[in-house]
C-alpha positions in Angstrom: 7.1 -9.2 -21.0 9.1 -6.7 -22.3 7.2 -4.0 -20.2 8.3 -6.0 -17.3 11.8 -6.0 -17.8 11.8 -2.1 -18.4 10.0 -1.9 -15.0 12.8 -3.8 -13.4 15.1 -1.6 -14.9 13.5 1.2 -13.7 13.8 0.1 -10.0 17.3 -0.5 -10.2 18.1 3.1 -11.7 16.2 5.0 -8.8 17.7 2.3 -6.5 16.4 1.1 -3.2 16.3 4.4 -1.5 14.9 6.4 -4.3 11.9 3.8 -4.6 11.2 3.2 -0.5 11.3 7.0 -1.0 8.7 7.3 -4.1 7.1 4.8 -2.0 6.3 6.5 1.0 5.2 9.8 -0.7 2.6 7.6 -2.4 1.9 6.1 0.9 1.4 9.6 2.2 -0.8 10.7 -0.1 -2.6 7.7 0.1 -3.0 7.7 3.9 -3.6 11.6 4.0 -6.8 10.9 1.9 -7.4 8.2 4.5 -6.9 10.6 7.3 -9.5 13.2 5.7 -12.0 10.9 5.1 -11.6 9.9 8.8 -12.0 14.0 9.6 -15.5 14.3 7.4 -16.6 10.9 9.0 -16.2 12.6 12.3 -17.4 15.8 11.0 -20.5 14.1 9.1 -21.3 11.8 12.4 -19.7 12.5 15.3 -19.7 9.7 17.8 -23.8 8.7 17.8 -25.5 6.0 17.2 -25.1 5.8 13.7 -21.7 6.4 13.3 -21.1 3.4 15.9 -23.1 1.3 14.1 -21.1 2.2 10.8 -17.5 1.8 12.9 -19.0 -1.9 13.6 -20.4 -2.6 10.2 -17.1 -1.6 8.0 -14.4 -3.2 10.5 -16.1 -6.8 10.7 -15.9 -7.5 6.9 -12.2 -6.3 7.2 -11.4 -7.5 10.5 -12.6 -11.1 8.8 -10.9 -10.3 5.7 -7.3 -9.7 7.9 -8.0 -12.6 10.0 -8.1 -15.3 6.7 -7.1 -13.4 3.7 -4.9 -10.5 4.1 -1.5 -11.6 5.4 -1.9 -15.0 4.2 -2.4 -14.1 0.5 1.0 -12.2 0.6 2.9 -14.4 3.0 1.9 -17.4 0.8 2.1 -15.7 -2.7 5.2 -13.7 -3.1 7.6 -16.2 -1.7 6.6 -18.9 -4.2 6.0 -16.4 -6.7 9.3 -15.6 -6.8 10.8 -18.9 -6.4 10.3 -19.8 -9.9 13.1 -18.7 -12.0 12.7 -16.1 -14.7 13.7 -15.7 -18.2 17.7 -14.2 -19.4 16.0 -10.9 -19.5 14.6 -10.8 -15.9 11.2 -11.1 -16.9 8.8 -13.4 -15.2 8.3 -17.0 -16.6 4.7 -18.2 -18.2 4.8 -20.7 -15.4 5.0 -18.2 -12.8 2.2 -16.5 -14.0 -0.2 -19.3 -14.6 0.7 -20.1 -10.9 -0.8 -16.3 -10.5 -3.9 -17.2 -12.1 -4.6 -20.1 -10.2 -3.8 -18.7 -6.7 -6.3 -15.6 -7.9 -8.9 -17.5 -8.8 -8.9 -19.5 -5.6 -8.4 -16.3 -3.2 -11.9 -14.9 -5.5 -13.6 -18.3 -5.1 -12.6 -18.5 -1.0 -13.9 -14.5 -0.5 -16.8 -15.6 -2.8 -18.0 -17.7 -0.5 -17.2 -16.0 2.5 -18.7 -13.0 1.7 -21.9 -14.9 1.5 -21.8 -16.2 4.4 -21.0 -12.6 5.9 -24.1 -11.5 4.1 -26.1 -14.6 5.8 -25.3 -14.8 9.1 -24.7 -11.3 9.7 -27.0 -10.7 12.5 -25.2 -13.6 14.7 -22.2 -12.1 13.8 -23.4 -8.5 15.1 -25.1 -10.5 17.8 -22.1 -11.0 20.1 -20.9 -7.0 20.0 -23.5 -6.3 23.1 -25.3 -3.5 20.9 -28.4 -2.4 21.6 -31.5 -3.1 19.4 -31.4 0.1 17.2 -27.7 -0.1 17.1 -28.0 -3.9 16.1 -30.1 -3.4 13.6 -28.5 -0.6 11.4 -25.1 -2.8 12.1 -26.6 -5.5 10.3 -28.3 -3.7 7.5 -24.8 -2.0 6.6 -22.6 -4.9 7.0 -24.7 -6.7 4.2 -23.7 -4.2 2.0 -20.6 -4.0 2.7 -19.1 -7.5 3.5 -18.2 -8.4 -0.6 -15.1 -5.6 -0.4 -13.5 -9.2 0.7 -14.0 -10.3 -3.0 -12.1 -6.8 -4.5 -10.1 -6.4 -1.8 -8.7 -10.2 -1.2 -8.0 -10.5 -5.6 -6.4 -7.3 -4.9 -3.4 -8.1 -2.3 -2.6 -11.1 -5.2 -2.4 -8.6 -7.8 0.1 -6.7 -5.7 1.9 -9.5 -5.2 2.2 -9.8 -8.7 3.1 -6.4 -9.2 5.5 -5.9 -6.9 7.3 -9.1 -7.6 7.6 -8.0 -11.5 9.8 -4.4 -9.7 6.4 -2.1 -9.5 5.9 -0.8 -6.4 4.1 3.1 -7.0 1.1 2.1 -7.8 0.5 -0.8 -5.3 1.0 1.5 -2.4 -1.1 4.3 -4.3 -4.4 2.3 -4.5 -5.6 2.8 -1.1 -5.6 6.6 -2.4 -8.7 5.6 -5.0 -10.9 4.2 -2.5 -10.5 7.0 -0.2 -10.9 9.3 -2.5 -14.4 7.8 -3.8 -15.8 7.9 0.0 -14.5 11.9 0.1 -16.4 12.6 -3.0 -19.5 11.1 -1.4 -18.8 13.0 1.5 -18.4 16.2 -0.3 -21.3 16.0 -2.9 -23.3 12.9 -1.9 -24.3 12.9 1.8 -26.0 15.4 1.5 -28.5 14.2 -0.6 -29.7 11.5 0.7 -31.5 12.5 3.7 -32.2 9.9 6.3 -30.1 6.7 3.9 -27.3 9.3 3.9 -25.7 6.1 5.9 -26.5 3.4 3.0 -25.2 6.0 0.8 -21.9 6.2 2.8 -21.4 2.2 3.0 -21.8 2.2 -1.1 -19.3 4.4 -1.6 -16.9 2.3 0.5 -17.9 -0.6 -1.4 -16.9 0.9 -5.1 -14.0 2.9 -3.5 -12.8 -1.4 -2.9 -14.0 -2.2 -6.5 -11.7 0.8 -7.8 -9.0 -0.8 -5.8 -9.2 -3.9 -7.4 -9.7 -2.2 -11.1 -6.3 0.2 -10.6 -4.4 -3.1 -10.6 -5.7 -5.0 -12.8 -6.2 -2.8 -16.3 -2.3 -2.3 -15.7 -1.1 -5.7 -15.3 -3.3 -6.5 -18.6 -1.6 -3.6 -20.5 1.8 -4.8 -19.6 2.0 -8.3 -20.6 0.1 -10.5 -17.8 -2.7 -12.7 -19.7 -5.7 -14.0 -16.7 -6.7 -17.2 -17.4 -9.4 -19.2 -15.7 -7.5 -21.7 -14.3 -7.6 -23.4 -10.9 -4.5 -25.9 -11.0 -4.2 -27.4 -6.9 -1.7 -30.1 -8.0 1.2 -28.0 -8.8 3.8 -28.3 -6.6 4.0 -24.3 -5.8 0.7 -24.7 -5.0 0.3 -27.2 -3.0 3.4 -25.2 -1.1 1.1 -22.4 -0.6 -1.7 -24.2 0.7 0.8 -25.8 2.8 2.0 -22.3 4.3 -1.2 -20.8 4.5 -2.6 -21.9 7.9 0.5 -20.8 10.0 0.4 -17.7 7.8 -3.2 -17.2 8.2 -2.6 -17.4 11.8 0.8 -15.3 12.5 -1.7 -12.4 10.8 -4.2 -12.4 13.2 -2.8 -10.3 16.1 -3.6 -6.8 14.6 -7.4 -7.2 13.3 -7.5 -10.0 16.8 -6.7 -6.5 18.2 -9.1 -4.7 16.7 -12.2 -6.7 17.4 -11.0 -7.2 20.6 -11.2 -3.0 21.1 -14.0 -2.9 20.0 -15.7 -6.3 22.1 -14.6 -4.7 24.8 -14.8 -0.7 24.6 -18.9 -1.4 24.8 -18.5 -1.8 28.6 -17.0 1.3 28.7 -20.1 4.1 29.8 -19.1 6.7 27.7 -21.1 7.8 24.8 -19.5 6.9 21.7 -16.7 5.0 22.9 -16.5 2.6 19.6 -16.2 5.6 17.7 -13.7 8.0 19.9 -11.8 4.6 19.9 -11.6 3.7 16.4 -11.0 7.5 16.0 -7.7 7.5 18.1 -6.6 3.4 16.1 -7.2 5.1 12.9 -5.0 8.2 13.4 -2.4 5.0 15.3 -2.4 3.1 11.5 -1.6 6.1 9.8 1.3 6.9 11.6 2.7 3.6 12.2 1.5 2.2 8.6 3.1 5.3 6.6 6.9 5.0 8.3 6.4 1.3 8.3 4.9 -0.5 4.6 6.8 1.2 2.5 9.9 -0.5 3.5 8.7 -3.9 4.1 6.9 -3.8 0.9 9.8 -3.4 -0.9 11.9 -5.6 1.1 9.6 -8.5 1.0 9.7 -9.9 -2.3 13.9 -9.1 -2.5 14.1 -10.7 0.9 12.0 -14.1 -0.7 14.7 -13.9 -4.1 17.7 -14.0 -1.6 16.0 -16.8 0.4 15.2 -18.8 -2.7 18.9 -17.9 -4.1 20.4 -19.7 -1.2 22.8 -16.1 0.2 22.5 -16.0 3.6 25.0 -12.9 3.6 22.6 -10.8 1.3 19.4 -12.4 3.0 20.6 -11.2 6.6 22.5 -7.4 5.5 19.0 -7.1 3.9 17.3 -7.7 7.3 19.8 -5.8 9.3 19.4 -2.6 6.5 15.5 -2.6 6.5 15.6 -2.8 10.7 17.4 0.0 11.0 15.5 1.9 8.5 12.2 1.5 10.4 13.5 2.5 13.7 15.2 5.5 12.1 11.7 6.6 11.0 9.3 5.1 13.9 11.4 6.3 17.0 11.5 9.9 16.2 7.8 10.0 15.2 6.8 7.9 18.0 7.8 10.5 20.4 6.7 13.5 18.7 3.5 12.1 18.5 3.2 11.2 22.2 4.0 14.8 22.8 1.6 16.1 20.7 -1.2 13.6 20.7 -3.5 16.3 21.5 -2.9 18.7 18.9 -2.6 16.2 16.7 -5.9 14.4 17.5 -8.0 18.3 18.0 -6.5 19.6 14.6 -7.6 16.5 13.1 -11.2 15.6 14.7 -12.6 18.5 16.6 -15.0 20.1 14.4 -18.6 19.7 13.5 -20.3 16.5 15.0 -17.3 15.5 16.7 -16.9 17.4 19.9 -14.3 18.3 22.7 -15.0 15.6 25.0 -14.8 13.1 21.7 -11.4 14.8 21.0 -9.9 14.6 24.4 -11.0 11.1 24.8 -9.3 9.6 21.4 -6.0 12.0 22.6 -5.7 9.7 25.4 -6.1 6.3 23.5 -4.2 7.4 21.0 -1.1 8.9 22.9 -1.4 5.0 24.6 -1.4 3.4 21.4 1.6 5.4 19.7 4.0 3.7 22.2 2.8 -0.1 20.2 5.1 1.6 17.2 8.3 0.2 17.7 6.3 -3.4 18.4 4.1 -2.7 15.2 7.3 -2.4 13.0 9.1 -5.8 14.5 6.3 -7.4 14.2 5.4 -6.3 10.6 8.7 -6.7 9.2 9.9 -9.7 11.3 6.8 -11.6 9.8 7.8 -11.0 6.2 11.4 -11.9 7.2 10.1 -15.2 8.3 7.6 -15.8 5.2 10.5 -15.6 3.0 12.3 -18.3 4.9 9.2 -20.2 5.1 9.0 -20.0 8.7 5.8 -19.2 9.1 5.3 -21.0 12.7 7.0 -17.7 14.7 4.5 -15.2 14.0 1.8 -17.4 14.1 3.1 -18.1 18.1 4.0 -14.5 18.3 0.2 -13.9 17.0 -1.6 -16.4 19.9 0.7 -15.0 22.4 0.0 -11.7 21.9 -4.1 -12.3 21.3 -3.8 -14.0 24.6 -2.1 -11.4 26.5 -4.2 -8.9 24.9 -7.9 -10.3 25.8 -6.8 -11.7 29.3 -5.4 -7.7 30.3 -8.8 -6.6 28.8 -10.7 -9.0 30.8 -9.2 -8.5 33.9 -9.3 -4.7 33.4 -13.6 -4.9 33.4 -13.4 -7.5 36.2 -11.6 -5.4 38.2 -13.3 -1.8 37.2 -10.4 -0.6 35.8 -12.3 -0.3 32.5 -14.8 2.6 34.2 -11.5 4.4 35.7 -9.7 4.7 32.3 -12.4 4.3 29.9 -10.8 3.8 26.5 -7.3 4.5 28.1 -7.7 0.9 29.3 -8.4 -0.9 26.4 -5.0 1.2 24.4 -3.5 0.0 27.3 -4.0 -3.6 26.7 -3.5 -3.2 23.0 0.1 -2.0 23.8 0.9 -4.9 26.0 -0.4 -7.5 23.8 1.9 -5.5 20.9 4.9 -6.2 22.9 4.3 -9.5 23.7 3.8 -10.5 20.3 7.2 -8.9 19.2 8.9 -10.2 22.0 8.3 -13.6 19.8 9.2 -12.2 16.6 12.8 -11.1 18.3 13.2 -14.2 20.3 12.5 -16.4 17.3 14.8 -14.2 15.0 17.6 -14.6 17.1 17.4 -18.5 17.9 16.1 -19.6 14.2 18.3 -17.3 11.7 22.0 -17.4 12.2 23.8 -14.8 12.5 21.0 -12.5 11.8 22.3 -10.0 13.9 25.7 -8.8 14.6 28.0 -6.0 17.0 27.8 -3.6 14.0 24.3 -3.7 14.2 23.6 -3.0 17.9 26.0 -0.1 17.7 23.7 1.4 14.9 20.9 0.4 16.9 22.6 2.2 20.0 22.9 5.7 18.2 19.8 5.8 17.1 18.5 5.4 20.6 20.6 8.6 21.3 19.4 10.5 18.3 15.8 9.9 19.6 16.5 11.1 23.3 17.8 14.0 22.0 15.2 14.5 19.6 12.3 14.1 22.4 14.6 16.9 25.0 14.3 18.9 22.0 10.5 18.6 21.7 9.8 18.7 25.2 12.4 22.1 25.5 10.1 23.8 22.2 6.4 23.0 24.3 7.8 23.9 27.7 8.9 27.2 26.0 5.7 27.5 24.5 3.5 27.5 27.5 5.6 29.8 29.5 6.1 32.3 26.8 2.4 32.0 24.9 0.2 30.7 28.1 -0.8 27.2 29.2 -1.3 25.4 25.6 -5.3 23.6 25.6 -6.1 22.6 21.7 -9.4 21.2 22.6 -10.0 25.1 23.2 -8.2 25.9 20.5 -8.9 25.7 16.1 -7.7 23.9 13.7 -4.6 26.2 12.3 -3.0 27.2 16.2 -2.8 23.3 17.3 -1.4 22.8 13.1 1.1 26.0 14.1 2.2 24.4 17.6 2.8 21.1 15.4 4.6 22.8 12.7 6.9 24.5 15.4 7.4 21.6 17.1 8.6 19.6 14.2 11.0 21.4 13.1 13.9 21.6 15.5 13.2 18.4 16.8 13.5 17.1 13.0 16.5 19.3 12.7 18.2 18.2 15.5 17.9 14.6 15.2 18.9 14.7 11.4 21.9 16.4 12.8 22.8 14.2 15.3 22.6 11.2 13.0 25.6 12.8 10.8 27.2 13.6 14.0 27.2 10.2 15.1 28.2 8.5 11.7 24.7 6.4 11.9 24.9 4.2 8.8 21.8 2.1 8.1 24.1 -0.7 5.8 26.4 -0.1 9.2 24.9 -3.7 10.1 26.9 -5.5 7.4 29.8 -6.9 8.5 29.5 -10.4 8.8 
């Protein structure tokens, strides 16, 4: 245990900012890789046949693996984990961690079997997408290869719990970077190779890329003090409080892969070629942005947030809350508008090469300068969830979840009953994404305010009301460098345009805008612990 003091230690010498800092960089690199293998999936595929059917095949196993595993395993993990109370030194009690071996074993046992019965009944499950035969049929053939990465990727989110709880957060947020860098390497030296299974190939890769995942975590945790044992204890009391959370948890989770399937349910009646893929295209590039300016901070948050509930100080509990608000919106509002601006460079510099075509490019743009409004929903709703987990509340995101599944599916439905869905194409089904988004944040916000006292505070909307400023001068600024642009250097069109001149109208962009809205926070005195008076 003596490794796990020193990492404690450590955490409190770079302090909050430094690590949310260290945090996001590894989050960057970890989502760039993401973002590249995206680029030579589009570059490898385009948006035929086969890379529909891949889309299909890798998003069920994880869309299943979101809906029962994902948030529920750290919702229902890291606030018991850290209720028990550790050793003089700070290091975490043998108690604590047999309670870790217990709740691993029974997330491997549950994915075990669930994977299984992925494997089995995969052809009903691909049955219901509306595919046609030869798209069916590939679907299947890869989702059976791919559907255990809910075994590695399920024992995975428990070892970050552990990890994170015991002050390490680097390497958590780094092991995304593994996987996608085992599917690049396929893509570079691999795919090639393999002629016509090129595809069977590419769904392999994914599957170790999940293994390595799982590996990066665990080797570590061995080396540093925590023994596995295979034990499966139900009777404790923290775990029968798990258990107890987990279907509310389970639940308040399923909104965003809900979402997803939904998307892609309903992009099939849209008669464009490749609309699975130039929609997943356009949610991918969405996840990056809102994922990277949004994790890092809740990750870190999370298990402090369940210490202060546990510990009983409101005070803390709530400046905590107020602090990591504040932080989000500092980072999502800025980048939410330059995004919207530039959705089309973004997307064409990104996408538009090989395979993956104009008319693919143009139609993600669209989706995805829908779906970049959701961001300031996304972050509510992904930190207001861990805010209630802590406090054991798991019932308000699992309402805020149905709500917004609801509103979601019923604004897709009528959009194809009405032939909306043919006049927007994608656009439509972004559209409904965003609403069902707000709805479920509307929830999260509602909830916060009626169930935690004194939560929020005069201090805190005044921060709140500068940072609104800071953002409406940030977007003048960025809509003052593009209009300057096009009357000075022509009437700007990246899909006719490479890779480098939409980068260079990004980079140009940026810059001011960034500038300006980093100086109008110090203008303004904008304090993000300006929340904590009481």
């Amino acid at each position: 245990m003596k490794n796990d003091n020193s990492n404690i230690k450590s955490k409190h010498r770079l302090g909050a900012s430094g690590t949310v800092a260290l945090m996001m960089l590894a989050t960057v690199i970890a989502k760039g890789l993401g973002l590249l293998r995206s680029v030579l999936m589009a570059n490898y595929y385009g948006a035929g046949m086969l890379s529909n059917a891949f889309s299909e095949a890798s998003h069920i196993p994880l869309t299943f693996f979101d809906l029962l595993f994902a948030t529920a395993i750290s919702g229902c993990f890291i606030p018991v984990y850290n209720s028990f109370k550790r050793r003089e030194d700070g290091s975490i009690s043998e108690e604590a961690d047999d309670f870790a071996c217990s709740f691993f074993n029974l997330v491997l046992l549950g994915a075990g079997i669930f994977a299984f019965l992925g494997i089995v009944f995969a052809d009903v499950i691909v049955g219901v997408l509306g595919l046609d035969a030869e798209t069916k049929a590939l679907t299947v053939r890869l989702m059976r290869i791919m559907f255990p990465m809910i075994i590695f990727t399920g024992t995975a989110y428990t070892l970050t719990g552990v990890m994170q709880s015991r002050g390490e957060y680097l390497l958590p947020a780094m092991i995304s970077a593994l996987y996608n860098a085992a599917v690049i390497i396929y893509f570079l030296f691999f795919d090639g190779l393999l002629g016509e299974n090129r595809i069977y190939g590419l769904a392999v890769a994914y599957l170790v890329g999940w293994f390595l995942q799982l590996l990066t975590l665990l080797i570590p945790l061995l080396k540093r003090g925590f023994k596995y044992k295979p034990i499966l204890n139900l009777r404790t009391p923290e775990m029968k409080k798990a258990i107890r959370l987990a279907p509310s948890i389970m639940i308040g989770s399923w909104f965003i892969p809900a979402a997803l399937l939904s998307a892609m349910f309903f992009t099939s009646f849209v008669s464009v070629d490749g609309a699975v893929t130039i929609y997943d295209y356009a949610n991918t590039a969405f996840t990056m942005f809102a994922g990277t300016l949004t994790y890092s901070i809740c990750n870190y948050a999370f298990p402090e947030l369940s210490r202060l509930s546990s510990s009983g100080d409101d005070k803390a509990f709530n400046r905590t809350v107020r602090s990591g608000v504040l932080s989000v919106f500092a980072l999502v509002l800025p980048f939410m508008v330059f995004v919207m601006f530039l959705s089309p460079q973004i997307i064409a510099a990104l996408y538009m090469r090989g395979e993956f075509t104009a008319a693919g490019a143009c139609g993600s743009a669209g989706a995805f300068r829908i779906l970049i409004a959701a961001m300031p929903a996304f972050a509510v709703m992904e930190l207001g969830s861990r805010v209630f987990y802590s406090k054991n509340l798991g019932k308000v995101p699992m309402k805020a979840a149905i709500l917004g599944i609801t509103v979601d599916v019923a604004v897709s439905f009528l959009f194809v009953e009405s032939g909306i869905i043919e006049l927007w194409g994608v656009n439509s089904v972004a559209v409904a994404t965003v609403i069902g988004y707000y709805a479920a944040a509307a929830v999260i916000v509602a909830g916060a305010v009626r169930r935690i006292k004194g939560l929020f505070n005069a201090n805190f909307g005044l921060q709140a009301f500068k940072l609104l400023i800071c953002t409406l001068l940030c977007a003048a600024v960025v809509w003052g460098v593009l209009w300057i642009i096009s009357n000075f250097a022509g009437e700007l069109n990246p899909y006719s345009s490479d890779m480098i001149y939409n980068l260079i109208i990004c980079v140009v962009t940026f810059i001011p805008a960034a500038a300006i809205y980093i100086i109008s926070l110090k203008a303004l005195h904008v304090s993000f612990k300006g929340a904590e008076n009481d």
